[in-house]
Backbone bond lengths (Angstrom), bond angles and torsions (degrees), N, CA, C in turn:
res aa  C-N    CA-C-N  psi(-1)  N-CA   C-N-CA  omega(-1)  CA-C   N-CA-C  phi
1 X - - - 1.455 - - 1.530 112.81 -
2 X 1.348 122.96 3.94 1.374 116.64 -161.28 2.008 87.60 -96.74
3 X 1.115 111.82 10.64 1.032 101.86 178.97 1.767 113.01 -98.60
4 X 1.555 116.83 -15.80 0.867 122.29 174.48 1.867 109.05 -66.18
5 X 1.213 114.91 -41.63 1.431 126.58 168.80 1.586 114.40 -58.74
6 X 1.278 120.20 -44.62 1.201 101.11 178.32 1.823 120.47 -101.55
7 X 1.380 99.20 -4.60 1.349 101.61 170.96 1.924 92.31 -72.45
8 X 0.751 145.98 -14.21 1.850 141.59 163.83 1.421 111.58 -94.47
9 X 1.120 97.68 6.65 1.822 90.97 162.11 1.467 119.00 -89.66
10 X 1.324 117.08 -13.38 1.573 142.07 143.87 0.803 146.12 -34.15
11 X 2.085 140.53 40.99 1.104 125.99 -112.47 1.943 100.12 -66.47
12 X 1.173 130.14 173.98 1.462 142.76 173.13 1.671 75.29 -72.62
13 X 1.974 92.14 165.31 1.630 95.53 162.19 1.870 120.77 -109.13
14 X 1.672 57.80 159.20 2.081 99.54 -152.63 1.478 112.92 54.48
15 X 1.375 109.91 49.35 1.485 117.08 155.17 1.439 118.64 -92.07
16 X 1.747 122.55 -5.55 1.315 134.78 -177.61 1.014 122.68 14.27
17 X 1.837 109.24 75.78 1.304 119.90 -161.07 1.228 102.31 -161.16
18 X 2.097 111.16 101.86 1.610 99.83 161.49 1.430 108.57 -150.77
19 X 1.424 118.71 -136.00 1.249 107.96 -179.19 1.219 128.64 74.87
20 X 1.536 100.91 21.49 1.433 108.73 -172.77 1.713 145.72 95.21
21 X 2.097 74.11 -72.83 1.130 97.60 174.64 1.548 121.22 -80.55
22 X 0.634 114.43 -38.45 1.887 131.81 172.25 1.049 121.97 -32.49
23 X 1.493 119.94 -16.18 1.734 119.79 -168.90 1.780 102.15 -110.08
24 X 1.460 117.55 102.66 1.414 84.96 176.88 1.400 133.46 -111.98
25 X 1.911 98.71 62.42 1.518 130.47 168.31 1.374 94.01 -90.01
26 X 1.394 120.38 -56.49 1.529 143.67 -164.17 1.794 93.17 -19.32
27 X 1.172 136.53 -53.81 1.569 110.22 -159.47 1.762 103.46 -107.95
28 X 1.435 111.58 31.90 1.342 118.04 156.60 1.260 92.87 -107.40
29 X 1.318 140.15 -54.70 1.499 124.21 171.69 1.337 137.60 -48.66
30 X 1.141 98.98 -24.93 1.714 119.57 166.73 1.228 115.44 -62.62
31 X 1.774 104.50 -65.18 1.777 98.83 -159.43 1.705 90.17 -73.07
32 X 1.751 139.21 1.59 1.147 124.46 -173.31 1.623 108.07 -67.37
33 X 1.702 98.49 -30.29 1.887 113.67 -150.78 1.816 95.73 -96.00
34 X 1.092 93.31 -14.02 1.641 112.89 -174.77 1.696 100.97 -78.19
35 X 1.432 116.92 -45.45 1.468 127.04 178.30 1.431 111.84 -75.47
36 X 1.727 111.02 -33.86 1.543 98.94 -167.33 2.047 93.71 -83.16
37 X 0.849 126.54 -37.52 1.744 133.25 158.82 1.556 112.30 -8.85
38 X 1.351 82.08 -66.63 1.720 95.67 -156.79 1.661 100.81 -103.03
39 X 1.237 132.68 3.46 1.132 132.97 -172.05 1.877 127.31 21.74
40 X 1.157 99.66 -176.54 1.745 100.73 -156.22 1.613 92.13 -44.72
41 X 1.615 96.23 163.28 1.157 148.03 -29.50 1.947 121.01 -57.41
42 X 1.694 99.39 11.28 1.357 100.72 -162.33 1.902 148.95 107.96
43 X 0.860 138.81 92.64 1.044 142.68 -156.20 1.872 126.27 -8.64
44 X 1.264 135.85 142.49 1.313 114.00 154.33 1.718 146.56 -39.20
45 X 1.038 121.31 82.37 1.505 112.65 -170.94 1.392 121.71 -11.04
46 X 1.460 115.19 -39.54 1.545 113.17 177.79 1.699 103.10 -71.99
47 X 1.093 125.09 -22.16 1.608 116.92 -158.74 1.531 95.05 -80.25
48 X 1.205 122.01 -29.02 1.340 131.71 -167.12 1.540 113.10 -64.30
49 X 1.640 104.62 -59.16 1.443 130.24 -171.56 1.452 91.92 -65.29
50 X 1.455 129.18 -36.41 1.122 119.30 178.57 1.620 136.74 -40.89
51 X 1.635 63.25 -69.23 1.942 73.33 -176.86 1.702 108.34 -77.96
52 X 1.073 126.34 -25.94 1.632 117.09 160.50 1.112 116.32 -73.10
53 X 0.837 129.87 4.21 1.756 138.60 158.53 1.292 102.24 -83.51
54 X 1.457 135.03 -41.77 1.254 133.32 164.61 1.673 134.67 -73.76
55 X 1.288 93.96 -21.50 2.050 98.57 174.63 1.749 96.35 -107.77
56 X 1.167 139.65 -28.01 1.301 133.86 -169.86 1.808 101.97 -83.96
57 X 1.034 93.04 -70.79 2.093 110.09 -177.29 1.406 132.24 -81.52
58 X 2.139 93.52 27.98 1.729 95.12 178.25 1.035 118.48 -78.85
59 X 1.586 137.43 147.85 1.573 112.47 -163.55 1.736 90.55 -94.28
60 X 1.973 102.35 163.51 0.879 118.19 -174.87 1.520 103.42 -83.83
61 X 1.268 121.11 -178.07 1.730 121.50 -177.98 1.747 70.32 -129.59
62 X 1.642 88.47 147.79 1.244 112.67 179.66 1.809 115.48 -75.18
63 X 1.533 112.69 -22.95 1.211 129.20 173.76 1.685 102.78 -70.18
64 X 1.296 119.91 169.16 1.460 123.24 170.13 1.353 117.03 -87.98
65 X 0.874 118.56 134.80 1.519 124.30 -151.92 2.037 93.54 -153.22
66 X 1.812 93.65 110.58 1.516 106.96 166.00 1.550 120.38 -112.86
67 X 1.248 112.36 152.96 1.574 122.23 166.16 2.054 107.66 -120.86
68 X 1.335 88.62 139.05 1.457 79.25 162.41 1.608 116.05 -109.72
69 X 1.187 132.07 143.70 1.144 141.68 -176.53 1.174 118.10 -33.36
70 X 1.443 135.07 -18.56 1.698 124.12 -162.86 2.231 84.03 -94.70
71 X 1.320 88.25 -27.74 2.115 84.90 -174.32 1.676 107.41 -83.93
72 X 1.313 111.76 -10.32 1.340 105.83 164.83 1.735 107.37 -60.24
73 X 1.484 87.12 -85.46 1.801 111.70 173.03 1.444 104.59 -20.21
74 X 1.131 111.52 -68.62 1.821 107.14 178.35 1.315 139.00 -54.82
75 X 1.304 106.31 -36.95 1.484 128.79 164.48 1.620 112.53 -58.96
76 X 1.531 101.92 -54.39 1.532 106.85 -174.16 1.855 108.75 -64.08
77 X 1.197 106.33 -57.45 1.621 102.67 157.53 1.312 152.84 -13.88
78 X 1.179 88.48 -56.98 1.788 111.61 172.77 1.395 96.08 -82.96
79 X 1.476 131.11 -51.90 1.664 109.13 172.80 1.295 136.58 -73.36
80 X 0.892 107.63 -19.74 1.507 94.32 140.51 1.612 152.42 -139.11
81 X 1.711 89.00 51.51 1.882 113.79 147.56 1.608 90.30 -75.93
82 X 1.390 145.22 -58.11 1.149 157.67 151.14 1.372 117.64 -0.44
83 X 1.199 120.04 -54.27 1.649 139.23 -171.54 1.751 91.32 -99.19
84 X 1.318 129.34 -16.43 1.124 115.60 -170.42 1.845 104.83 -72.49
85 X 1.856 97.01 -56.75 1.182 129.27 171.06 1.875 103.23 -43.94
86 X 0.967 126.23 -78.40 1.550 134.53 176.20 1.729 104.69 -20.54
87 X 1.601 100.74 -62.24 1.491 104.59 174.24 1.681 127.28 -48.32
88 X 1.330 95.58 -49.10 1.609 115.02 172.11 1.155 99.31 -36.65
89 X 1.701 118.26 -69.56 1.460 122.24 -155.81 1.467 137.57 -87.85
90 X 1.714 108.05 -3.49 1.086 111.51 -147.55 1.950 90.17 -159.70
91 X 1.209 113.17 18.39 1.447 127.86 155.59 1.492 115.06 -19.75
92 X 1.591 100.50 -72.34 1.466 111.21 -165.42 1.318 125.82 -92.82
93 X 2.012 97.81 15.16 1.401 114.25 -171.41 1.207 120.99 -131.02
94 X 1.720 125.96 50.11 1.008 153.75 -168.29 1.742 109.45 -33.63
95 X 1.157 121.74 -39.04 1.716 112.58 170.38 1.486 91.14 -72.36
96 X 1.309 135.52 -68.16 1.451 142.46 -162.26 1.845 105.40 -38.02
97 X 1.523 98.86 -56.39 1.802 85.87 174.25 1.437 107.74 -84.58
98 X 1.414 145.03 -12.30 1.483 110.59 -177.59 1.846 95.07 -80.75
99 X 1.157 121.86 -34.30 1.450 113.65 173.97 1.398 119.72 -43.13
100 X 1.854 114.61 -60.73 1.257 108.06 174.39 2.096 121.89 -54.39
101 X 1.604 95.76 -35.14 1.591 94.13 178.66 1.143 119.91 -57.97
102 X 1.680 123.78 -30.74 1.313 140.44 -174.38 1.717 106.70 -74.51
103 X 1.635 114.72 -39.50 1.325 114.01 -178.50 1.955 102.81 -65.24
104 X 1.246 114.50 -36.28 1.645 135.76 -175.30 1.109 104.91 -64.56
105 X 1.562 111.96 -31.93 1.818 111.10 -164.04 1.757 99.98 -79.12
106 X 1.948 98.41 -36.58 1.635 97.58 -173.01 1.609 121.46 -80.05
107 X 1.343 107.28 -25.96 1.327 114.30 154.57 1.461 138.79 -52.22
108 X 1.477 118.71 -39.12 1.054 137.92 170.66 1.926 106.28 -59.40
109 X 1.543 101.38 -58.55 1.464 91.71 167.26 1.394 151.50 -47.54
110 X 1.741 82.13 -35.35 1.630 98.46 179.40 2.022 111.69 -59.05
111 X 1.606 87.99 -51.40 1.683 91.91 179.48 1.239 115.19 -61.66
112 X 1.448 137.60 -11.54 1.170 124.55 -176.34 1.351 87.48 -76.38
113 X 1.032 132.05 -55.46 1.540 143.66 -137.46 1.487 77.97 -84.43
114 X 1.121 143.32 -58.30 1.594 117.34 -179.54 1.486 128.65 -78.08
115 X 1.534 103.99 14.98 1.433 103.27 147.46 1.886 121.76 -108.44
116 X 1.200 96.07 -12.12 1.412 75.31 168.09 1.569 109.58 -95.04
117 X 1.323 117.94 9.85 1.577 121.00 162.27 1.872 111.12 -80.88
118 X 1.386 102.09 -17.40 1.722 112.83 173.11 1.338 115.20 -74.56
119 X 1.759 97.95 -46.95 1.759 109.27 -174.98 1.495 99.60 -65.10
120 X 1.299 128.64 -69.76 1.384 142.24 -168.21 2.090 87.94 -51.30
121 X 0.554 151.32 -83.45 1.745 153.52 -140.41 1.976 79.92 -69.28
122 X 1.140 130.61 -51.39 1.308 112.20 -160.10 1.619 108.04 -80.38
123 X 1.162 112.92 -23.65 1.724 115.70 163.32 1.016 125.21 -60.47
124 X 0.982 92.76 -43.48 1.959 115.16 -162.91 1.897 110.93 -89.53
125 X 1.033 97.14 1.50 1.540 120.87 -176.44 1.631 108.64 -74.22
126 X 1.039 123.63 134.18 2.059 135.26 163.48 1.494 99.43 -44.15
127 X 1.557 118.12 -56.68 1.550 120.64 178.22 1.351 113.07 -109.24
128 X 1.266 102.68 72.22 1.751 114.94 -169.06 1.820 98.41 -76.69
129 X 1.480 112.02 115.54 1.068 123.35 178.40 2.051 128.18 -88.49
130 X 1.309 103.00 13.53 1.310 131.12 -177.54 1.377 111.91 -59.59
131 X 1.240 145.93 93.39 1.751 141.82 148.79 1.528 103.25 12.81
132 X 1.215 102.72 154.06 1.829 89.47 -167.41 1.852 95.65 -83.66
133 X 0.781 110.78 -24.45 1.903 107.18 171.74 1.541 112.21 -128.85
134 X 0.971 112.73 87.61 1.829 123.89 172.31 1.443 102.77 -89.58
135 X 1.128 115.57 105.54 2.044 131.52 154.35 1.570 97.51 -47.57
136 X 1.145 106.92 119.66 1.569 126.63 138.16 1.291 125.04 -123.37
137 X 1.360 120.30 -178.78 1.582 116.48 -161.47 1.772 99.45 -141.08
138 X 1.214 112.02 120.84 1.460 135.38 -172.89 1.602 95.61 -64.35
139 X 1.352 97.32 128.75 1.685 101.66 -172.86 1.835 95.34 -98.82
140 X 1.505 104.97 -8.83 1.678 88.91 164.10 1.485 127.66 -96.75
141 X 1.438 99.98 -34.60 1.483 96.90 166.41 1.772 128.94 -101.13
142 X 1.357 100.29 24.34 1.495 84.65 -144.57 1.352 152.23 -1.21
143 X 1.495 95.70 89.47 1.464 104.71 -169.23 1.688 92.34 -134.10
144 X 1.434 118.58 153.81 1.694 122.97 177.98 1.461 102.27 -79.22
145 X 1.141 118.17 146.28 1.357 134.74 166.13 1.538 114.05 -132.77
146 X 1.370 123.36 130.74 1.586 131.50 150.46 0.961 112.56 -32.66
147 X 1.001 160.89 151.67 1.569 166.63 101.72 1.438 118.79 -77.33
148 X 1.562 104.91 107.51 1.434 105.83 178.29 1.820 103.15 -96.39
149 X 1.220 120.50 -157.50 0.984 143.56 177.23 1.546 107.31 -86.82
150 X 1.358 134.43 133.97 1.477 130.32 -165.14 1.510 123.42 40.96
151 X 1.440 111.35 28.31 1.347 117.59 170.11 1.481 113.88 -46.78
152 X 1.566 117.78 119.88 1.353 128.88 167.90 1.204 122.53 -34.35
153 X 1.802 117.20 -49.33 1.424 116.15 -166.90 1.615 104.14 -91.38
154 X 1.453 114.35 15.08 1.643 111.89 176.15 1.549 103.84 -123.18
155 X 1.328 115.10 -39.54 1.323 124.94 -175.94 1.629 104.92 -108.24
156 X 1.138 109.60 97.57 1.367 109.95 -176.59 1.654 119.13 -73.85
157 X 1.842 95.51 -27.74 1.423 111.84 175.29 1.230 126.44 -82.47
158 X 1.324 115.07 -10.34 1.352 118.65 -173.44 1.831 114.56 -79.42
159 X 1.302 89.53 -6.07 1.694 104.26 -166.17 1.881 96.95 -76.59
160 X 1.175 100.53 -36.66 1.750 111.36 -167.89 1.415 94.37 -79.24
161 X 1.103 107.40 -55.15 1.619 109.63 -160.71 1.325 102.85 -66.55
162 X 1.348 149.56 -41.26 1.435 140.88 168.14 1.967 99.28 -67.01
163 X 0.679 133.47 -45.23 1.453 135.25 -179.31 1.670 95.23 -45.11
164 X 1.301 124.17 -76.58 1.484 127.27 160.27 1.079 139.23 -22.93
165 X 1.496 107.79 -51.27 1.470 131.02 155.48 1.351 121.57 -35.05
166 X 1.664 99.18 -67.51 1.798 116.71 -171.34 1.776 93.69 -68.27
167 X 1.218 130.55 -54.42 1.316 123.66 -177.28 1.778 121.52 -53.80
168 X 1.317 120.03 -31.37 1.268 106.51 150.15 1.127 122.03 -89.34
169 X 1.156 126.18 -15.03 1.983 96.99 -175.76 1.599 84.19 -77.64
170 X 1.583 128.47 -39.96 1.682 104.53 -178.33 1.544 124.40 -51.43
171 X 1.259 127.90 -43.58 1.241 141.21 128.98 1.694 108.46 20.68
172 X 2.041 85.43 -103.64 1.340 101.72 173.96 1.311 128.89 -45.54
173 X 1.385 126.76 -25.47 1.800 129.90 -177.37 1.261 94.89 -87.62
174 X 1.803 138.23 -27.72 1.322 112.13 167.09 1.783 117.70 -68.54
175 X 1.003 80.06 -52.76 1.456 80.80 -178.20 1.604 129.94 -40.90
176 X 1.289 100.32 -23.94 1.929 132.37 179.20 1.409 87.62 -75.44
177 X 1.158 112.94 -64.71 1.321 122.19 -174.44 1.805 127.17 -55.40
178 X 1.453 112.06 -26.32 1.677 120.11 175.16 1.627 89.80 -72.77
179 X 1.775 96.94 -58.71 1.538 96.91 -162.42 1.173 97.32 -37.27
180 X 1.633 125.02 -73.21 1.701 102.88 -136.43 1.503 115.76 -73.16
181 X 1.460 110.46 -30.66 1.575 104.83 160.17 1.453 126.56 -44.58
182 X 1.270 108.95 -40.13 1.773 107.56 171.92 1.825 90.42 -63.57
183 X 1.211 146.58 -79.50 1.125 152.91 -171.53 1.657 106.85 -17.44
184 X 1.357 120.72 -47.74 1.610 137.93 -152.84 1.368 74.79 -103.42
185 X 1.252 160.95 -104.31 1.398 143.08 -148.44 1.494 123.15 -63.09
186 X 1.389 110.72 1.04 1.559 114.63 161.72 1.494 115.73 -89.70
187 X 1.167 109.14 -44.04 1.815 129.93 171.06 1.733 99.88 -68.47
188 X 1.287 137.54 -31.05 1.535 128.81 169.99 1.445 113.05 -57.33
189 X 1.314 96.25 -73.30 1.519 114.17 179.98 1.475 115.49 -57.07
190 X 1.728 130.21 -6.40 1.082 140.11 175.27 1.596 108.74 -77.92
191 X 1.470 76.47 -32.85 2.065 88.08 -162.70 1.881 102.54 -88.22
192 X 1.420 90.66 -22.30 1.707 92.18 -174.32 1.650 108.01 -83.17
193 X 1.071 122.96 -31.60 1.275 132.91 142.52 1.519 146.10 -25.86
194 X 1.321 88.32 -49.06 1.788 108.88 166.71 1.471 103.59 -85.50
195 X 1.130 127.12 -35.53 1.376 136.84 -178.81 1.898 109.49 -59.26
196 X 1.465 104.72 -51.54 1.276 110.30 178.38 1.903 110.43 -71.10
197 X 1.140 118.76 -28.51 1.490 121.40 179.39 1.510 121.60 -85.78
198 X 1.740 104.24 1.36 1.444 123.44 -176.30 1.179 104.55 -103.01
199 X 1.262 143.34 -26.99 0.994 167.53 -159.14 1.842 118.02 -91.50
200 X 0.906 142.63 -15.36 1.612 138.18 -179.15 1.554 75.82 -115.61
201 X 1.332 137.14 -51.85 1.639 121.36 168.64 1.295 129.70 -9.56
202 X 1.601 103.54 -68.23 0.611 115.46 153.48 1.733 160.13 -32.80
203 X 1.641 105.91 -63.30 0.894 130.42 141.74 1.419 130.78 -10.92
């Protein structure tokens, strides 16, 4: 059943909604996968509040901060095969699993946060290897966003550094450009020159 939970970590389309927190079915689906886990009579009340304390009440970072959907899905997965294991072992040892869930809950965060340190470094990259439009989902507003390659609202620097960029090579093509005109009116007047000294020769 944990697939019913993470098959809804998926927003529907143009529901622009993830990150967990974004769905707010998400902790009826939870305590459902949470019950089929631990079977009758049903989970610990604290285990519950837990982890919806963790996908509902994560705080936002005031910076923009994206996930794309395959690091949701993956992330959410592994925590709880994680919580599956915890349950297995530590059933009849109610401090023992909210401790281990709590060590699972901080772990789980960290990897998100080191994938959107993957997404952001592979965008934000000189040889940004990104699909030319990759959907991610705004962990402040939840709303979907494109993500191109040197995206403004991820790469704040990338905006200057192509600005810099385009201003010297424009730069450089004038400058290509004086030269060879000085070049073509030195080589005219070279040729008009020889032309005039060929000429009474002629004559």
């Amino acid at each position: 059943m944990l697939l019913v939970l993470l098959g809804c970590l998926l927003p529907a389309a143009g529901a622009g909604r993830s990150c967990l927190r974004c769905w707010r079915e998400l902790p009826l689906l939870l305590e459902y996968d949470l019950q089929v886990l631990w079977g009758p009579p049903g989970p610990p009340r604290e285990l519950s509040l837990s982890l919806q304390a963790l996908l509902l009440q994560a705080p936002v970072p005031p910076e923009p901060r994206y996930l794309g959907h395959e690091h949701v899905e993956r992330e959410a997965a592994e925590l709880f095969n994680h919580i599956d294991g915890a349950i297995g072992k530590f059933r009849d040892d109610k401090p023992s699993l909210l401790s281990e869930v709590n060590v699972q809950k901080q772990l789980f965060v960290e990897r998100l946060s080191k994938a959107y340190e993957e997404l952001e470094e592979q965008a934000c990259n000189s040889s940004c290897a990104l699909p030319f439009k990759l959907e991610v989902i705004s962990c402040a507003t939840c709303r979907a966003h494109l993500l191109t390659c040197g995206d403004p609202t991820l790469c704040p620097g990338w905006t200057q550094k192509t600005l810099l960029w385009a201003v010297s090579l424009c730069a450089t093509f004038s400058l290509a450009v004086i030269a060879g005109g000085g070049w073509y009116i030195f080589w005219h007047k070279k040729q008009a020159e020889e032309v005039l000294e060929d000429t009474p020769a002629r004559l």
